[in-house]
C-alpha positions, -999 to 999 in steps of 0.1 A, spaced: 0 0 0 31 24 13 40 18 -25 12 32 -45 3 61 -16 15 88 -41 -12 79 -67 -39 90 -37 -21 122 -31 -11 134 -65 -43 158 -77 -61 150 -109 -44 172 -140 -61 202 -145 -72 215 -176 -75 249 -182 -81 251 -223 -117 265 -238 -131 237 -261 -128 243 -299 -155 237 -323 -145 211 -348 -137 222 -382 -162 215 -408 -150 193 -438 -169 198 -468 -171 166 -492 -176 166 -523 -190 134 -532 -190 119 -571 -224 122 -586 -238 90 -597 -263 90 -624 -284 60 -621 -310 56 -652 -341 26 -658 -311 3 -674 -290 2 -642 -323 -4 -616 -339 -31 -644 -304 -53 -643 -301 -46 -604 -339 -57 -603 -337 -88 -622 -306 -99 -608 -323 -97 -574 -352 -118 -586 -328 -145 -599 -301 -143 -569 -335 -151 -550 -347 -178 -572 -315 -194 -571 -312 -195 -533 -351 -208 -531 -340 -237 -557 -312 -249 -534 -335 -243 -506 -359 -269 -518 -334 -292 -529 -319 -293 -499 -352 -303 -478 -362 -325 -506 -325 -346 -503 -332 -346 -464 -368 -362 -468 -351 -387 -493 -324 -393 -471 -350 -401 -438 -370 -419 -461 -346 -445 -471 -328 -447 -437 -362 -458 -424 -368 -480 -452 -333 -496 -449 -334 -503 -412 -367 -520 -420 -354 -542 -443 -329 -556 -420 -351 -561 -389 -366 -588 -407 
């Protein structure tokens, strides 16, 4: 304790300077034209992104059904 007794008697620095408002940065930024060609490809992209994803989706389920399917029917097969 006799070792860190100066940290409870040294004051807390004191600071004496008036806050500064911030400079404001002015950005320019690029201007983007967008036109009906650039939101149709973005659209139907979108639309086939998604139809892709909902394809796996279902093929996925459909493998897991088959897959139960024939585990069940396998393990039936050799009970008997």
């Amino acid at each position: 304790m006799a070792l860190f007794g100066f940290w409870l008697s040294t004051p807390p620095p004191v600071h004496t300077h008036a806050p500064t408002e911030p400079a404001s940065v002015q950005r320019s930024l690029p201007s983007v034209s967008i036109d009906k060609n650039t939101v149709a490809v973005v659209l139907v992209g979108g639309v086939v992104l998604t139809a892709l994803l909902a394809a796996v989706a279902v093929t996925a389920i459909s493998v897991a059904v088959a897959a139960a399917v024939l585990r069940s029917m396998l393990r039936d097969h050799n009970r008997r």
